[in-house]
C-alpha positions as MATLAB code, in Angstrom:
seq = 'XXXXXXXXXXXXXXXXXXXXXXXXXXXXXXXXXXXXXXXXXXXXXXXXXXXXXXXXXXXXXXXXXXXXXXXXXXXXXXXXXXXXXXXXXXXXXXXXXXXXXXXXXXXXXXXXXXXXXXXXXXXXXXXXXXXXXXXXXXXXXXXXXXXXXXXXXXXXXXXXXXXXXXXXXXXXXXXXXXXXXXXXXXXXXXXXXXXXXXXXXXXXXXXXXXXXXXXXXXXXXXXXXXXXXXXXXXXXXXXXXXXXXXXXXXXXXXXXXXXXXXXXXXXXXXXXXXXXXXXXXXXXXXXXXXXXXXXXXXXXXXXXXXXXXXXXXXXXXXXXXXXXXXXXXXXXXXXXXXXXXXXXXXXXXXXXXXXXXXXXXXXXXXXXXXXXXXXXXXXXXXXXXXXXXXXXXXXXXXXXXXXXXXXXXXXXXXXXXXXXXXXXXXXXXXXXXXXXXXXXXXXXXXXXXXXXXXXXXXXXXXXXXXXXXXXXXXXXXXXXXXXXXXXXXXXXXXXXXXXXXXXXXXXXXXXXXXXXXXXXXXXXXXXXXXXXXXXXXXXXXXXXXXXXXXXXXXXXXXXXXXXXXXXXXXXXXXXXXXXXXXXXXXXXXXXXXXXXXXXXXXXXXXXXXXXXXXXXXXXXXXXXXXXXXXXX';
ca = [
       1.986  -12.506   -3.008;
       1.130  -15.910   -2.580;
       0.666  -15.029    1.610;
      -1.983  -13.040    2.142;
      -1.365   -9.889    3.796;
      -3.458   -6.971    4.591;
      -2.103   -4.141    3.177;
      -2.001    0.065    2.793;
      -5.055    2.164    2.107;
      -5.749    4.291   -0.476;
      -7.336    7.986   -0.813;
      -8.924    9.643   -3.700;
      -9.850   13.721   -3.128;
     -11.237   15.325   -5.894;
     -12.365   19.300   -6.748;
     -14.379   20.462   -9.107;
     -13.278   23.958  -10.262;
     -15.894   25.322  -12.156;
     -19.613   25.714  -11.363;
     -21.702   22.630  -11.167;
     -24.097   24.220  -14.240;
     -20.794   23.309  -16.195;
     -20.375   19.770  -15.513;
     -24.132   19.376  -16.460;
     -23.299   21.085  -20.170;
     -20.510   19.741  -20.908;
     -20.889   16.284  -19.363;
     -24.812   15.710  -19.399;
     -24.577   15.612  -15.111;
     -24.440   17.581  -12.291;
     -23.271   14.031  -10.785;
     -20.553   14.345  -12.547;
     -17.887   14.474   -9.374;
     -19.604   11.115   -7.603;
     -19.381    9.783  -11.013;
     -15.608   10.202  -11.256;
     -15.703    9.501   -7.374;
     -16.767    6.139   -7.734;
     -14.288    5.431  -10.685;
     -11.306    6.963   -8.615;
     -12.103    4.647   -5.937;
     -13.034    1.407   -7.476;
      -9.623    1.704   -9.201;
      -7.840    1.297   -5.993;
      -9.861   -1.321   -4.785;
      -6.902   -3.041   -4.850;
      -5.722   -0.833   -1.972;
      -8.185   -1.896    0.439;
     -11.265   -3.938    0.584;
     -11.948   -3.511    4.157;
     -13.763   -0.673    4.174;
     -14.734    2.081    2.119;
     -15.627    5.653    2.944;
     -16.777    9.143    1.108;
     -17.638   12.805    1.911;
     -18.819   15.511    0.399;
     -18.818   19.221    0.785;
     -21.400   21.617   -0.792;
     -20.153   25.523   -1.572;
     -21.636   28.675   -0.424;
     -25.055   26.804    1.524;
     -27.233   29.107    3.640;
     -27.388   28.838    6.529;
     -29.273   25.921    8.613;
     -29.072   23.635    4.811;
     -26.781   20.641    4.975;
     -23.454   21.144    3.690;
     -21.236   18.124    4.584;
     -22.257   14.245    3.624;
     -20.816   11.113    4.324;
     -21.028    7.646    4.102;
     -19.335    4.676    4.957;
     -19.299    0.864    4.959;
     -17.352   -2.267    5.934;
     -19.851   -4.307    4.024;
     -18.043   -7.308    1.703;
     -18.220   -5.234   -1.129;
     -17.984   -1.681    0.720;
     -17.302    0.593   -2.385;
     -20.675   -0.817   -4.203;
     -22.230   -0.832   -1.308;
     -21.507    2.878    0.223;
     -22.099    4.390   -3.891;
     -25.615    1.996   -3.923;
     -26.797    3.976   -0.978;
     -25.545    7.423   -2.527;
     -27.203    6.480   -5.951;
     -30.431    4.987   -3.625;
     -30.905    8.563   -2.373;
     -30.061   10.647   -5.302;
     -32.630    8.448   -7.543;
     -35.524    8.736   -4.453;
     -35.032   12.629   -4.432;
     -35.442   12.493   -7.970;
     -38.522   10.331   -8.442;
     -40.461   12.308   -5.706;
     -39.174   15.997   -7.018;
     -39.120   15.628  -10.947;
     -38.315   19.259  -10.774;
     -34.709   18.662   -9.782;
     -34.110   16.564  -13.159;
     -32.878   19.800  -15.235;
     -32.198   22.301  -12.177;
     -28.831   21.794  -11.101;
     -29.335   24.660   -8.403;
     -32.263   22.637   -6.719;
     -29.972   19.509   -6.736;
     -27.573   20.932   -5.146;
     -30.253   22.639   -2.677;
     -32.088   19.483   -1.532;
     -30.041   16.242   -2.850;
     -27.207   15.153   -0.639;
     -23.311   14.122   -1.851;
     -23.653   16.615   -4.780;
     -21.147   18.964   -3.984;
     -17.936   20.584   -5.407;
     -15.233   18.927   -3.084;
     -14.871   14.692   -2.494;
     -12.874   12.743   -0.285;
     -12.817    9.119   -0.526;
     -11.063    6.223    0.884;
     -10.412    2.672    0.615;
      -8.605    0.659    3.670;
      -7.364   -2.290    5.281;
      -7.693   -3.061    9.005;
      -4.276   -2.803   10.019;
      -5.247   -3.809   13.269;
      -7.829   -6.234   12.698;
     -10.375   -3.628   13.433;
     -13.328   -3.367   10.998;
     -15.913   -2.142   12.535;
     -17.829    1.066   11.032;
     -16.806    3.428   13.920;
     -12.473    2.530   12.296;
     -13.492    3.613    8.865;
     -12.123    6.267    7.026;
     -12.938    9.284    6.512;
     -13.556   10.431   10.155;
     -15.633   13.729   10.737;
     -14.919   16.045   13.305;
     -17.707   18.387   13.799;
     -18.508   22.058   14.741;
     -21.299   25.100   14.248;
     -18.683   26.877   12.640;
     -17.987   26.212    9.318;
     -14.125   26.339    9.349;
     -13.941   24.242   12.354;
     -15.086   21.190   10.374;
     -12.353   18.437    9.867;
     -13.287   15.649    7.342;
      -9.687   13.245    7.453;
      -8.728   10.468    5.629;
      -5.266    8.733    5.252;
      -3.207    6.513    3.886;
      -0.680    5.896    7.096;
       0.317    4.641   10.339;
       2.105    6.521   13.351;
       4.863    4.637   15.549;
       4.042    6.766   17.875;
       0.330    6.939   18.952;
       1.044    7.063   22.673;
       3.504   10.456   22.848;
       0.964   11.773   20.355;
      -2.152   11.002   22.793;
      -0.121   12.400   25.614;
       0.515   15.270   23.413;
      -3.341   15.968   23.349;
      -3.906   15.387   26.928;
      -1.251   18.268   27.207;
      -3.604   20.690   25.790;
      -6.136   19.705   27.571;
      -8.269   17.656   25.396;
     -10.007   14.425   25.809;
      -9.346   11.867   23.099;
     -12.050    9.177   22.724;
      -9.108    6.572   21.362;
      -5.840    6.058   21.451;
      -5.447    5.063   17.465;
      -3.280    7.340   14.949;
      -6.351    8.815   13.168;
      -8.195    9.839   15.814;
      -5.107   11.515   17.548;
      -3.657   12.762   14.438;
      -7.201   14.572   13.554;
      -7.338   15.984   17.151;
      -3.942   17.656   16.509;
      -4.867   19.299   13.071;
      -8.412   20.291   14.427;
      -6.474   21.798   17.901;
      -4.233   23.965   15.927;
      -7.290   24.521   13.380;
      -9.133   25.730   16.187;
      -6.291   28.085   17.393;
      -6.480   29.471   13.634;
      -9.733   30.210   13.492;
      -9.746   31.965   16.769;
      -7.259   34.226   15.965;
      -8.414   35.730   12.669;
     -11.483   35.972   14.440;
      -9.949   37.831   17.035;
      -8.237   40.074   13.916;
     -11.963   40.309   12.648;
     -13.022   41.575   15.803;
     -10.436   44.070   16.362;
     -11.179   45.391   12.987;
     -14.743   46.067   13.757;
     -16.641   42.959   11.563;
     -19.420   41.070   13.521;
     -19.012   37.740   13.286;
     -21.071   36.977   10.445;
     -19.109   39.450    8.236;
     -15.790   37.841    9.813;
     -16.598   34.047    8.439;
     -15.906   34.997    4.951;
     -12.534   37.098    5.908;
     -11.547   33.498    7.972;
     -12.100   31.426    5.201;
      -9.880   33.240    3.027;
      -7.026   34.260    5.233;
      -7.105   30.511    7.046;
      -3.541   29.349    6.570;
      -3.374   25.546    6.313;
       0.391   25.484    6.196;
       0.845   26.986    9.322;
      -1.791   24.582   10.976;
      -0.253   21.820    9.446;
       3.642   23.183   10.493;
       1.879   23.228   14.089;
      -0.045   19.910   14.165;
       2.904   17.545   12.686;
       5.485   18.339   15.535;
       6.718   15.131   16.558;
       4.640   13.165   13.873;
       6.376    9.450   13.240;
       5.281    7.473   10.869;
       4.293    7.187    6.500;
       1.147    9.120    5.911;
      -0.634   10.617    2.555;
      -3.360   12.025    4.574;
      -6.248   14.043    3.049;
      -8.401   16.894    4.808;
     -11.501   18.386    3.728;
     -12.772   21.719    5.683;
     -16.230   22.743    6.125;
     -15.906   25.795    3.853;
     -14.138   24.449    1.196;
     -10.751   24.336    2.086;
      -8.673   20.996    1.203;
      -5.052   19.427    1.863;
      -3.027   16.229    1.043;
      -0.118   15.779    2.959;
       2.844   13.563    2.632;
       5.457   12.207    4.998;
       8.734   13.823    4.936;
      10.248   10.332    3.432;
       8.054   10.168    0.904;
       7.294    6.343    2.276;
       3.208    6.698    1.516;
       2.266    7.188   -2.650;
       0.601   10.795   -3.659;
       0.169   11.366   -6.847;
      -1.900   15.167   -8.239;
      -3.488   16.296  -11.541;
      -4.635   19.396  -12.057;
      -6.125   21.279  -15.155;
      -9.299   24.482  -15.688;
     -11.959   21.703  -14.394;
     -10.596   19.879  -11.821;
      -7.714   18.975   -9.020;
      -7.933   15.246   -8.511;
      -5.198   13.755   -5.714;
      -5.136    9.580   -5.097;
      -2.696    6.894   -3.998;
      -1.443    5.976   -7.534;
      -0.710    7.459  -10.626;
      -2.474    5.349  -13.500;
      -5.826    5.993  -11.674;
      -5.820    9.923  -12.479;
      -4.458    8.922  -15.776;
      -7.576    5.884  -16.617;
     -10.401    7.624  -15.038;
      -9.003   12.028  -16.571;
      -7.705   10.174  -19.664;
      -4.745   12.429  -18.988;
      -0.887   11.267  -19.908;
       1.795   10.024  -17.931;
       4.115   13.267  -17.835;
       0.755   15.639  -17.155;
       0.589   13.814  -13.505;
       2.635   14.926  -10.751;
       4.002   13.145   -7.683;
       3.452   14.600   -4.543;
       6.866   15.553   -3.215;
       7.934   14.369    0.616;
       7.386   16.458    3.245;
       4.965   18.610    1.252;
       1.122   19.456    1.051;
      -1.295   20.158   -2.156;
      -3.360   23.396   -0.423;
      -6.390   23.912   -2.227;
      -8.618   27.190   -1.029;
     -11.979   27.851   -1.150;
     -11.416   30.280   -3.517;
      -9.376   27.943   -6.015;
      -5.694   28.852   -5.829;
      -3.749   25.565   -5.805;
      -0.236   25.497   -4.479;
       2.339   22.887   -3.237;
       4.162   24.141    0.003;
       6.762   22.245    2.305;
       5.322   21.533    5.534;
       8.252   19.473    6.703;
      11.525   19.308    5.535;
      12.175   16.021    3.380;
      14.513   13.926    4.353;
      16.373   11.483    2.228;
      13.635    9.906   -0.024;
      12.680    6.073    1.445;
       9.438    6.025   -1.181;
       7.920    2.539   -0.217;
       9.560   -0.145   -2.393;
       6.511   -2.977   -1.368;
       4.466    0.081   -3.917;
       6.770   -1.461   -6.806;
       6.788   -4.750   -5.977;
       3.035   -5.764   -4.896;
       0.744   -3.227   -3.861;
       0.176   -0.636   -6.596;
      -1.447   -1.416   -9.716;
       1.105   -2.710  -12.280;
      -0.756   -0.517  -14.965;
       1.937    2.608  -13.926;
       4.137    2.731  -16.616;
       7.273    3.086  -14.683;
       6.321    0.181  -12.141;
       5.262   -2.054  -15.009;
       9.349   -1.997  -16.432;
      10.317   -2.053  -12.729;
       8.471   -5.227  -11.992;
       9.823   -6.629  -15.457;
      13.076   -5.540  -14.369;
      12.965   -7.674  -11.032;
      12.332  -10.710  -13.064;
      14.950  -10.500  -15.415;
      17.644   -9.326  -12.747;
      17.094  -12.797  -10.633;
      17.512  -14.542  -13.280;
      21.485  -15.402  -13.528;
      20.552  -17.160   -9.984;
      17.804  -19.236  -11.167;
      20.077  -20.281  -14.275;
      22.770  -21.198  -11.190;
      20.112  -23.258   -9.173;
      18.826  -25.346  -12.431;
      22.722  -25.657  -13.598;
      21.578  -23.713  -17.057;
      19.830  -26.483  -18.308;
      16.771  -24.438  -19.492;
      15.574  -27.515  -21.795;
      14.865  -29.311  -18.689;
      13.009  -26.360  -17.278;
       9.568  -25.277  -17.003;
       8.650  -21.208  -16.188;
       5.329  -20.089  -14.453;
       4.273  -17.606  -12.148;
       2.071  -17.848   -8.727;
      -0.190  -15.568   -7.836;
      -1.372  -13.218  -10.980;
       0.562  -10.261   -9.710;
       4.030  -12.029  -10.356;
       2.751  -12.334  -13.840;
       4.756   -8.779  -14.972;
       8.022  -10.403  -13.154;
       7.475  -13.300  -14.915;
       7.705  -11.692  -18.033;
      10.927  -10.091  -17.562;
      12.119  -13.431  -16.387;
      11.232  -14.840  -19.361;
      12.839  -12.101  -21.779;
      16.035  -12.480  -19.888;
      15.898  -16.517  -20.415;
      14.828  -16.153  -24.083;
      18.031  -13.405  -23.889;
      20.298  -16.454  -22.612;
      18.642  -19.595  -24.588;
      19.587  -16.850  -28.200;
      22.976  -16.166  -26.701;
      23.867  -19.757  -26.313;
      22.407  -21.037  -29.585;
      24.178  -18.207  -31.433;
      27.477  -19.616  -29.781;
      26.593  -23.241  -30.630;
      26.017  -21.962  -34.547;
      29.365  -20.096  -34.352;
      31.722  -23.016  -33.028;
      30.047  -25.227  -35.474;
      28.947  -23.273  -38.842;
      31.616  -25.272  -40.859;
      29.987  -28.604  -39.885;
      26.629  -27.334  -38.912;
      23.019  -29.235  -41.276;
      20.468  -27.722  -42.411;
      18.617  -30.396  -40.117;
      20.598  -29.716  -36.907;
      20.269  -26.010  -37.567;
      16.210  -25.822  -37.613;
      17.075  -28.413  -34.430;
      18.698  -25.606  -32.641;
      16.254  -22.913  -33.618;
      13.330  -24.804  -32.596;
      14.470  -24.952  -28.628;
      12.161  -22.137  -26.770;
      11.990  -21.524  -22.980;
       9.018  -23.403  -21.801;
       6.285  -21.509  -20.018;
       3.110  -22.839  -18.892;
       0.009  -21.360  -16.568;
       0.864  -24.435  -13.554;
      -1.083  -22.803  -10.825;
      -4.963  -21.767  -10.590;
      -6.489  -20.053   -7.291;
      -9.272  -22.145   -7.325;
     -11.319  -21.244   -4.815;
     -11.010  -18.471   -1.916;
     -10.756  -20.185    1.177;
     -13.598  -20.028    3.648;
     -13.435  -19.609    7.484;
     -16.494  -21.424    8.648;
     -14.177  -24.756    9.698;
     -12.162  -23.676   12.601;
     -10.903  -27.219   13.229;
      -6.783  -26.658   12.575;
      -6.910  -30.157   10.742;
      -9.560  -29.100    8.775;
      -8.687  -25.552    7.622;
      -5.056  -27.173    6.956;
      -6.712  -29.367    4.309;
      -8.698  -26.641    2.895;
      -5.797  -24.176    2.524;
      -3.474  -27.182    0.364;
      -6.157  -27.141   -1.881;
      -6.674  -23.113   -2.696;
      -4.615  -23.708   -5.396;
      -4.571  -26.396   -8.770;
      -2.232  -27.340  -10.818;
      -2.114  -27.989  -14.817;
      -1.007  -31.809  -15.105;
       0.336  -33.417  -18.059;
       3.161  -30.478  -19.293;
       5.662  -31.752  -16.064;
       8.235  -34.314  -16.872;
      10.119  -36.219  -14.420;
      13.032  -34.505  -15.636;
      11.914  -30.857  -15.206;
      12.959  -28.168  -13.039;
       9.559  -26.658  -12.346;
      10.142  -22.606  -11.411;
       7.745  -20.607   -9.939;
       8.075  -16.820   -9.251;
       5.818  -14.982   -6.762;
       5.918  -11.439   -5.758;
       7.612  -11.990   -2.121;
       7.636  -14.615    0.754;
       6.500  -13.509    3.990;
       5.447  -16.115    6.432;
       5.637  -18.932    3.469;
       2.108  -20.564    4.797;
       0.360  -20.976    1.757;
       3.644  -22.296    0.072;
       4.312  -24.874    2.658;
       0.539  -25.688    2.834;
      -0.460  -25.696   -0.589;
       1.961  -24.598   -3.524;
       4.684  -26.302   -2.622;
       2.398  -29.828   -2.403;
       1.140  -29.115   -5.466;
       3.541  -28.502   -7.411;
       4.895  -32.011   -6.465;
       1.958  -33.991   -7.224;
       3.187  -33.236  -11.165;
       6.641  -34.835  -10.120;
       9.076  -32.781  -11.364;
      13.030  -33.154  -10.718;
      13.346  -29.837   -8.805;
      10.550  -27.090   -7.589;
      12.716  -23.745   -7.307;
      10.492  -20.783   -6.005;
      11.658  -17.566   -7.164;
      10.623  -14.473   -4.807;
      11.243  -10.931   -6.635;
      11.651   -9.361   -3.517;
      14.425   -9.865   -0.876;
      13.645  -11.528    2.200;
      11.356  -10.269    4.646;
      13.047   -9.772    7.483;
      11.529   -7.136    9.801;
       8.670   -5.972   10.453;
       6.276   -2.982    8.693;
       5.675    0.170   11.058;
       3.846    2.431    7.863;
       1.165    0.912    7.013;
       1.426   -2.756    6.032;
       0.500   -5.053    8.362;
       3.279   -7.316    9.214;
       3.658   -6.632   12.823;
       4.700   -9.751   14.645;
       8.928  -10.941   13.996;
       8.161  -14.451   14.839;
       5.186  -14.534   11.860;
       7.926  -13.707    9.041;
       9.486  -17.145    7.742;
      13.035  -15.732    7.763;
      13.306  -14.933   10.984;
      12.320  -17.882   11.764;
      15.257  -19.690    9.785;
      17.750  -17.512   11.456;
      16.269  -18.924   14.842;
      16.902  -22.240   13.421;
      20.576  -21.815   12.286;
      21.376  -20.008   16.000;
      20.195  -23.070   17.476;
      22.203  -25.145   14.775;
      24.988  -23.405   15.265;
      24.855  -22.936   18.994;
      25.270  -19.496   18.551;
      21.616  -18.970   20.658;
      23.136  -16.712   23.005;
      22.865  -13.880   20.951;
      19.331  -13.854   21.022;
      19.027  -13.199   24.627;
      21.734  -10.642   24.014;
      19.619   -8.828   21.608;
      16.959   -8.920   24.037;
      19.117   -7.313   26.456;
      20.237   -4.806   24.283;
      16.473   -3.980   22.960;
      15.670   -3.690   26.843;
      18.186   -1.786   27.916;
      16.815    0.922   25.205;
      13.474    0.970   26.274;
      13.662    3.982   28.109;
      15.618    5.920   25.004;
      14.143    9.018   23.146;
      13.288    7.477   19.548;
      16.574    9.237   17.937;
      19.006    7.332   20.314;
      17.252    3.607   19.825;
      19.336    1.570   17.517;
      18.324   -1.617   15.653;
      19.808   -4.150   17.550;
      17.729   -7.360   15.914;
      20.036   -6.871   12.596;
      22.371   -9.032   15.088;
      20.353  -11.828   14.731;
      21.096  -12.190   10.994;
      24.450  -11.314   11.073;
      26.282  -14.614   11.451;
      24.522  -16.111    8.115;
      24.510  -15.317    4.384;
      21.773  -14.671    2.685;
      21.762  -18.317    0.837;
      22.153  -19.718    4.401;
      18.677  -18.172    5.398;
      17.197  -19.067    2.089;
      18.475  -22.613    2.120;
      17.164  -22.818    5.867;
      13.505  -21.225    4.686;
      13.319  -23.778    2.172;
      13.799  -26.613    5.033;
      10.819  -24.706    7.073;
       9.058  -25.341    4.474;
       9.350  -28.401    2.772;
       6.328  -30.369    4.981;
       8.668  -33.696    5.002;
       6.040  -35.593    2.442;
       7.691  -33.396   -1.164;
       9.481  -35.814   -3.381;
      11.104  -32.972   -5.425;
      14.129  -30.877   -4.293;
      13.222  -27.691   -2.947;
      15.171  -24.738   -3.804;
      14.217  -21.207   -2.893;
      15.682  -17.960   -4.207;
      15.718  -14.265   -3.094;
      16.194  -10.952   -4.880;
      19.463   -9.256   -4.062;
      18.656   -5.938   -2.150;
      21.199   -4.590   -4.671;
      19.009   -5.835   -7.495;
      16.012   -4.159   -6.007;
      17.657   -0.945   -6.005;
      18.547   -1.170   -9.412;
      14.935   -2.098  -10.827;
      13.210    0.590   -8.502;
      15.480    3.470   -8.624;
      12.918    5.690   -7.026;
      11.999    3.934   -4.591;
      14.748    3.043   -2.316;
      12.415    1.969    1.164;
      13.842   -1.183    2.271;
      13.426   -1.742    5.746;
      11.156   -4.822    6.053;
      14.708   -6.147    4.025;
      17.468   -4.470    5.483;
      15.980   -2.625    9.333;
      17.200    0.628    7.891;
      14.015    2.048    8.834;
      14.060    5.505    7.595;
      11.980    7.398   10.678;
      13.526    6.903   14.567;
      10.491    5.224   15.510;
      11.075    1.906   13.407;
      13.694    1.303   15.708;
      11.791    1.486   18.556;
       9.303   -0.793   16.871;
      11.657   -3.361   15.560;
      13.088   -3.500   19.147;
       9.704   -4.217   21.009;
       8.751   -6.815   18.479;
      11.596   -8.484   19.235;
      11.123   -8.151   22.901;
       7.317   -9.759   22.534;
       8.612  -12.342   21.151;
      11.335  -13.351   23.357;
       8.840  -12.252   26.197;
       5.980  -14.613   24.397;
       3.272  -12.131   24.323;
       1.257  -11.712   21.252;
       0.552   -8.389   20.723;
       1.622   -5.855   18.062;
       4.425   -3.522   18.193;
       2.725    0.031   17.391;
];
């Protein structure tokens, strides 16, 4: 999208089924898991760039040898940066012990990160935090084995503070109130509980506690500490958890909102945020890699039994839908003909807005990820421009040339690469007047393929505050002086905010809330946004189930083409010669091109967990109350 956002996270959690010795054979490495690490993660940079994280857990150590390592970064480049350090180390151990080079048993004795089991993860600072101490994955140490909690996730909780209180019930001490730390806290409580019953079993059985470890690790039962520890969770999570002896989960929310994809085979069980990334870095097929269903858990023991168990009972499937549009790599076969399919389905109302006259009419795309909804734009105007020549032949073959023929056949849709991101923009001006100037010029433009009789139309992936268009894309675009500009957003309009994961937190940052303002005040119809307010108050005492989402109201009075007409206004700076025209993606539409993925609350407010509602509800309240601060 055109407006920068920061956005999701992604995990990658990988085990290596067979003896190390193996890997070296068959693949010439014992290094052979970091290897594959570093692919898994660098393929969802895209995901997060942040912060990068990964840990590693050796089997079967003696006692008093390392067994867990991890390392993280929030350098600028965090995923080179945390695999230069590992590859630093491994190559140091190696130049002072040449021994190691062909003894895979003494690298796995003395060389840390080699190891049979690998977290990793990739993140965004939803809340602006990047410091080292936010990044993922987060440790939880203990003497005994089993009582070591490596987590990482892909989520956000909407409700942090009933799940802090929840901790302080049980007597603990939580250093921070943020999801991860509380949501580790709960797993490693009910972990702990675990562990001190089989012990207890051990015990009454007559093993000492050294002979008891081994009888823990295999009778530990992740599903019931999992059952225990998500009581009263709220939120979209794929979270990943490592134990110190080898056990390993992935866990997804019962709505299926947060991506987990699985892959398993005789070598290895490999879990990340999105699909084509197990199928690139395995060289596996399409149909060979599973999705993760809602509500479940991959359990994978020490011991190597893999199974998928329901930890919470799905409810009706609200899979992300941003996932299709913008955030996951558009190498996924399915999202690659679902992203087509959003271009060709918005058509019909970009053939409205230019009154069909597609050989006054000039197709691009802005940024590169609206380049797959271009194309199925494009297919669906080259569908159109064939349908109406074929007419024109029909009505006319008796008196239809030869010349007038090749006439008609030579008409093609024009498409041209108008917009360039030509430089990233830099924060060392703070001046307003200053940074204004440097974000109109982010972008360029092609000149010379514009006539003063074009309709220029640009598609981007979705408009969420509409900065960088009124800034820069929009002024742009009119410097080559075409007729009409006509932005084309494949998804709907943004119209509340994100509680899961993506970080669009504040109401009055999303441009079409801010047109609805506008039209209220138009319309003098105002009043209802103190009565929101005073319906969002009145619930602020409510248990999560019983708060309804009373900022729909502010929409209600417009259509959508009212809002979009009114977003357009926002944005046109007063100084573009061209008309402006901006059009939105039916919800309908959406449904149809991402069948699978039917979350649409940031659209529609039909969040599909009782704490958006909350959430929506105190946004609104900051605003009307002017404080900036976030929601959740």
């Amino acid at each position: 999208m055109s407006d920068a956002i920061k956005h999701e996270c992604g995990i990658a959690l990988l085990r290596l089924k067979k003896p190390l010795e193996f890997y070296k054979q068959k693949y010439g490495s014992a290094f052979y898991g970091i290897q594959k690490m570093y692919l898994l993660m660098e393929k969802q940079h895209n995901r997060g760039q942040d912060g990068a994280g990964f840990a590693s857990i050796k089997f079967d150590v003696e006692p008093g040898e390392r067994y867990i390592s991890r390392v993280r970064s929030n350098k600028a480049q965090p995923i080179q940066d945390i695999f230069a350090q590992i590859n630093e180390r491994i190559n140091e151990e190696l130049e002072h012990h040449p021994e190691y080079h062909e003894n895979v048993q003494l690298q796995k004795d003395n060389i840390p990160y080699i190891g049979e089991l690998f977290l990793g993860h990739v993140r965004y600072g939803t809340f602006g935090k990047n410091s080292i101490e936010s990044v993922h994955p987060f440790l939880r140490q203990n003497n005994w084995m089993h009582r070591n909690l490596i987590v990482a996730g892909n989520f956000n909780m909407t409700n942090v503070t009933e799940l802090f209180n929840s901790l302080v019930e049980l007597g603990q001490h939580p250093k921070e109130m943020a999801d991860t730390v509380t949501v580790m806290e709960k797993i490693g409580h009910f972990l702990d509980d675990e562990v001190t019953d089989l012990y207890q079993e051990c015990k009454n059985n007559g093993l000492s506690k050294r002979e008891a470890s081994p009888v823990i690790a295999e009778k530990l039962d992740l599903v019931k500490i999992l059952k225990r520890a998500s009581r009263g969770w709220d939120g979209g999570y794929a979270m990943a958890g490592l134990l110190g002896h080898g056990d390993a989960f992935v866990f997804r929310d019962p709505a299926g909102i947060r991506p987990a994809y699985f892959y398993e085979d005789d070598e290895i069980v490999v879990v990340a945020s999105e699909r084509p990334v197990i199928q690139t870095v395995f060289n596996v097929p399409f149909e060979k890699v599973q999705e993760l269903q809602p509500g479940h858990a991959i359990i994978i023991k020490k011991n190597g039994a893999i199974s998928e168990k329901e930890i919470i009972t799905p409810t009706i499937k609200k899979a992300c839908s941003f996932e299709r549009i913008y955030f996951s790599r558009g190498s996924d076969a399915e999202i690659y003909q679902e992203r087509k399919a959003l271009g060709r389905l918005i058509l019909p109302a970009v053939l409205e807005a230019i009154d069909n006259d597609t050989d006054n009419a000039v197709f691009s795309y802005i940024p590169n990820t609206a380049e797959t909804s271009f194309y199925g734009m494009i297919e669906a105007a080259n569908d159109f421009l064939n349908h109406r020549k074929n007419q024109f032949i029909l009505d006319n073959r008796k008196t239809l040339t030869k010349e007038k023929l090749e006439e008609i056949l030579s008409v093609k849709i024009r498409t041209e690469k108008i917009a360039i991101k030509d430089a990233k923009l830099r924060t060392f001006i703070t001046e307003d007047s200053s940074r204004d100037d440097l974000v109109a010029h982010v972008y360029d433009v092609t000149y010379g393929v514009i006539k003063p009789t074009d309709s220029l139309i640009i598609i981007d992936d979705s408009i969420v505050r509409g900065t960088t268009l009124k800034m820069s894309i929009l002024k742009m675009m009119d410097h080559l002086n075409p007729k009409k500009i006509v932005v084309v957003s494949s998804a709907p309009q943004i119209r509340y905010p994100d509680c899961y994961g993506i970080d669009m937190a504040k109401l009055e940052g999303l441009i079409a809330f801010q047109a609805a303002l506008a039209l209220l005040k138009e319309k003098n119809q105002y009043h209802i946004v103190d009565e929101v307010y005073t319906k969002c108050k009145a619930q602020a005492n409510f248990k999560d189930h019983d708060v309804i989402n009373y900022v729909t109201e502010i929409y209600k009075p417009f259509t959508d083409q009212e809002i979009a007409d009114k977003i357009a206004e926002l944005l046109n700076s007063g100084d573009i010669n061209a008309e402006v025209k901006i059009i939105f993606q039916s919800v309908e539409n959406l449904h149809k091109a991402c069948p699978k993925n039917l979350g649409d609350w940031y659209f529609t407010g039909d969040y599909p967990t009782p704490g958006g509602n909350r959430v929506v509800n105190k946004a609104f309240m900051n605003f009307y109350e002017g404080k900036n601060a976030r929601a959740y």
